[in-house]
C-alpha positions, 0 to 999 in steps of 0.5 A, spaced: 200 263 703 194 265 707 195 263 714 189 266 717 185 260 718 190 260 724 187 266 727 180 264 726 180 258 729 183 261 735 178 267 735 172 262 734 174 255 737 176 257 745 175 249 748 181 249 741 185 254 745 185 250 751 187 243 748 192 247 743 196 251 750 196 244 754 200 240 748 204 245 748 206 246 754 205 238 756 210 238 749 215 241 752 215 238 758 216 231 754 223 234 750 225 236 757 224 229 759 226 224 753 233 228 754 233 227 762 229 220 762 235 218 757 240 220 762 239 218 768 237 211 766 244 211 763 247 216 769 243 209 773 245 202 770 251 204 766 249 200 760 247 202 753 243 195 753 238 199 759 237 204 755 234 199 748 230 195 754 227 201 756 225 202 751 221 197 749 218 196 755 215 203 753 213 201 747 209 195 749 203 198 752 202 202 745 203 196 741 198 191 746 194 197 749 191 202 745 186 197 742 183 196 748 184 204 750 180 205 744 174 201 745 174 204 752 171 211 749 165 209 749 163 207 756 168 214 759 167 221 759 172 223 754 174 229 757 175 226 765 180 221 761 184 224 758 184 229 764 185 224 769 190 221 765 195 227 764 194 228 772 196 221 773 202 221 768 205 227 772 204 224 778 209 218 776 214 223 773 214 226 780 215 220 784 220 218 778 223 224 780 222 224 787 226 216 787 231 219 783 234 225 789 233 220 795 237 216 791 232 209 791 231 209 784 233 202 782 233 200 775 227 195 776 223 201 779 224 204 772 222 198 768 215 199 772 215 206 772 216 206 764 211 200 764 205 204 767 206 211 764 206 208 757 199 205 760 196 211 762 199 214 755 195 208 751 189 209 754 189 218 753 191 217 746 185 215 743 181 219 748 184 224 745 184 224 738 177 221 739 175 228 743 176 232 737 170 232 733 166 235 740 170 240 740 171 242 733 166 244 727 168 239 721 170 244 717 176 246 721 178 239 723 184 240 717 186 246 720 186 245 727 190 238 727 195 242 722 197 248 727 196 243 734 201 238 730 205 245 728 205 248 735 208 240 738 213 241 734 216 248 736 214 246 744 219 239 742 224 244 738 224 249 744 224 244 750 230 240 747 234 246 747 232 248 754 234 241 756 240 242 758 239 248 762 234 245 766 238 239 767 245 243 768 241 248 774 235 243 777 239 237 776 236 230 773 231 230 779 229 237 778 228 236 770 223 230 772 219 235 777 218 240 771 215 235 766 211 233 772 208 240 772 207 241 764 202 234 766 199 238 772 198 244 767 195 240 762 190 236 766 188 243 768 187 246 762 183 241 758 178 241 765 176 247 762 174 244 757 166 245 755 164 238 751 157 235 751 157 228 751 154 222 754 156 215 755 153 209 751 146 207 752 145 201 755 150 203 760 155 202 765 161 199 763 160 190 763 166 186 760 161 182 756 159 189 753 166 192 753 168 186 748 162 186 744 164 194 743 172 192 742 170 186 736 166 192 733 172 196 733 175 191 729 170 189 725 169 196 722 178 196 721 177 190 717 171 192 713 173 200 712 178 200 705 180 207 708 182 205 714 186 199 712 189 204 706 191 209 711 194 204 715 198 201 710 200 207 708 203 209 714 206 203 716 210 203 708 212 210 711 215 208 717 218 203 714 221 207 709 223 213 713 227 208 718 234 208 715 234 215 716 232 216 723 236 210 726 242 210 722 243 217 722 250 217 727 252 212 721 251 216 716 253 222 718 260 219 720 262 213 716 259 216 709 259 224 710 265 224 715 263 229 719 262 231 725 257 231 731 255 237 730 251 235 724 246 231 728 244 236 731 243 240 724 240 234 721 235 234 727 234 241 727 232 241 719 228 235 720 224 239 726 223 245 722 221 242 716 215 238 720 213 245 724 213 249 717 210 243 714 203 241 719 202 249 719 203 249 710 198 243 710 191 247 710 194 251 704 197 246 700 191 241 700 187 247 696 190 245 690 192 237 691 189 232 694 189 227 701 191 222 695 196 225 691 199 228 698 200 221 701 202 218 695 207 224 691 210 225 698 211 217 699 215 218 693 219 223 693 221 221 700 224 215 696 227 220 692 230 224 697 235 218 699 239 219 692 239 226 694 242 223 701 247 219 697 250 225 692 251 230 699 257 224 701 259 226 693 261 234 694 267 236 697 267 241 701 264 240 709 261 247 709 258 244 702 256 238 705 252 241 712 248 246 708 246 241 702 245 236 708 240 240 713 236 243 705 235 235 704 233 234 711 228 239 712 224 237 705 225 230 709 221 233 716 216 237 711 215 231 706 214 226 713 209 232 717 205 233 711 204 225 710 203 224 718 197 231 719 193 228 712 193 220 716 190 225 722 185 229 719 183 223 714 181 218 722 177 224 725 174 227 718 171 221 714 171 215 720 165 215 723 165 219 730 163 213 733 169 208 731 174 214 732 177 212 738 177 205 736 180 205 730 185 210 731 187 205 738 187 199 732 191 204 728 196 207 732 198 199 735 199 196 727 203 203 725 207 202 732 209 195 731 211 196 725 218 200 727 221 195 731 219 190 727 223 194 720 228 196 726 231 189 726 230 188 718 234 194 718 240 191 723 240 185 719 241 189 712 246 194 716 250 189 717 250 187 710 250 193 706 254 200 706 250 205 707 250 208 701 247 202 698 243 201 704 241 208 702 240 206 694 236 200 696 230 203 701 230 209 696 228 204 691 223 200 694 220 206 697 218 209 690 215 202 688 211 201 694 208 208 693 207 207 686 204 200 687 200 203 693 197 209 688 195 204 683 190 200 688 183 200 689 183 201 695 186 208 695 181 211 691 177 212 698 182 217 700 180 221 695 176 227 697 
């Protein structure tokens, strides 16, 4: 494989190098983060209940936000927003850590912290994604998004397993003020940015104007057969792919009877499999297309569950776990080149206009989508085991893939 379209875009696209080296380091400093947030609301309330509403409370300004975000792109300078938001985020992480070593952190204290962080997070998103047709030439768009998605994949890789060191010799609180950083130095670096852009025309931002722009955005999602295809294909994904990432202690102890250990090689092949994955896609989609990618790869991640049934047939451990991280990376391969495609096909065939809009409408329907599948998914748990749980989603996977690839609408994904 030839990877020097990586080198090239390095040499060539310098405001790329700046956005590319700020969600590396901002990347790990979230891995840090995710494992000491986890700890220390648990270290906080004593209770595993916290931490499912701390979660949800994280994913609301995704789910009700990022639409609004979206339409706010055009009355913003993008490159302020995103830089202000970076800054903005770290200052919450830094007051969450700095309540936490006084020891006033109280549990209502994180409910508002989370709420106001995941806010600022729904509002950079689209920004972000929307910027990337300013700073990119188009025919690099493909590349770019695959060594960006392949670089925050490595820093998450790297970050979780710096975690523990850093929360063991800085403490929770110290964990937090690294993360607060990686944020100051994500908002610097991206204030480097050189980008040419101007606000809307008729001015500055009006609330009768700002919902006409919104109403705009959602007129083009539901007019664009792309878009609502796109969708609808990653959120048949999450769907499919929920068993496997909320059940995976289940799997691992009830039908593979293993121990912890293969968690971590589960989720270790998983992440390598994305990294190798997002940076192998400008080389793959040479010979098969943005359709076949994400149709092929939405069967074969149905397939892959009887693979995940027949690991619980062999005999021996060592069998098992190496059987186990093979069917686990070809699953994080499959799910990154899917996840890369659905990125390149907003920012290279939407409108540059509607990318900010559509990509906010987009990631709030794909996003509210997986709590929805999660509490499918706990009612057929308790109904099924997993194997047959395993068996059924394979099943149903493979024939949403199917139908979805003999629709109409698809054909727009054609390249």
């Amino acid at each position: 494989m030839n990877f020097n379209v990586y080198s090239d875009i390095l040499k060539n696209e310098k405001n790329f190098r700046y956005m590319i080296l700020a969600n590396l380091i901002s990347r790990f400093g979230d891995s840090v983060d995710a494992i000491a947030y986890s700890w220390m609301v648990y270290q906080l309330t004593g209770s595993t209940a916290w931490l499912s509403v701390i979660l949800g409370v994280n994913m609301v300004p995704t789910v009700l936000f990022q639409p609004l975000g979206g339409a706010l792109t055009e009355y913003f300078r993008k490159k302020r927003v995103i830089v202000v938001c970076d800054i903005a985020r770290g200052g919450v992480v830094f007051l969450t850590g700095a309540c936490m070593l006084l020891g006033i952190l109280r549990p209502w204290h994180l409910l508002i912290l989370t709420f106001v962080n995941s806010s600022i997070e729904a509002l950079r998103i689209p920004n972000g994604l929307a910027i990337l047709p300013q700073i990119l030439k188009k025919e690099n768009y493909k590349a770019a998004i695959s060594m960006d998605q392949g670089v925050r994949r490595t820093s998450e890789l790297v970050g979780m397993g710096c975690a523990g060191i850093i929360i063991g010799g800085l403490g929770i609180g110290g964990a937090l003020f690294v993360d607060a950083v990686t944020f100051l130095a994500s908002g610097l670096l991206l204030s480097f940015l050189k980008v040419n852009e101007e606000k809307r025309k008729d001015a500055g931002f009006q609330i009768q104007g700002y919902v006409g722009t919104l109403k705009e955005g959602f007129v083009y999602f539901k007019r664009s057969e792309l878009a609502v295809m796109v969708c609808v294909i990653c959120v048949v994904q999450n769907l499919c792919t929920l068993p496997i990432e909320n059940l995976q202690a289940a799997y691992i102890g009830e039908y593979l009877r293993l121990d912890v250990f293969a968690m971590s090689v589960g989720g270790t092949a998983i992440t390598v499999g994305m990294i190798l994955g997002a940076l192998c896609l400008p080389v793959v989609s040479q010979r098969i297309s943005e359709k076949r990618l994400l149709i092929h790869g939405g069967i074969l991640i149905g397939i892959l569950y009887f693979f995940y049934i027949f690991i619980g047939m062999i005999p021996s451990d060592m069998g098992k776990y190496i059987s186990y991280f093979a069917v686990a990376f070809v699953f994080g391969f499959l799910n990154s080149m899917i996840g890369v495609t659905v990125q390149v096909i907003f920012v290279s065939r939407v409108p540059e206009e509607f990318v900010g809009r559509t990509s906010g409408i987009f990631n709030a329907l794909a996003c509210s989508s997986l709590p929805v599948g999660s509490f499918l998914l706990a009612g057929l748990s308790a109904a099924f085991p997993i194997a047959e749980l395993y068996l059924l989603t394979g099943i149903l996977s493979i024939a949403a893939f199917i139908l979805i690839g003999r629709s109409k609408g698809v054909r727009k994904i054609e390249n």
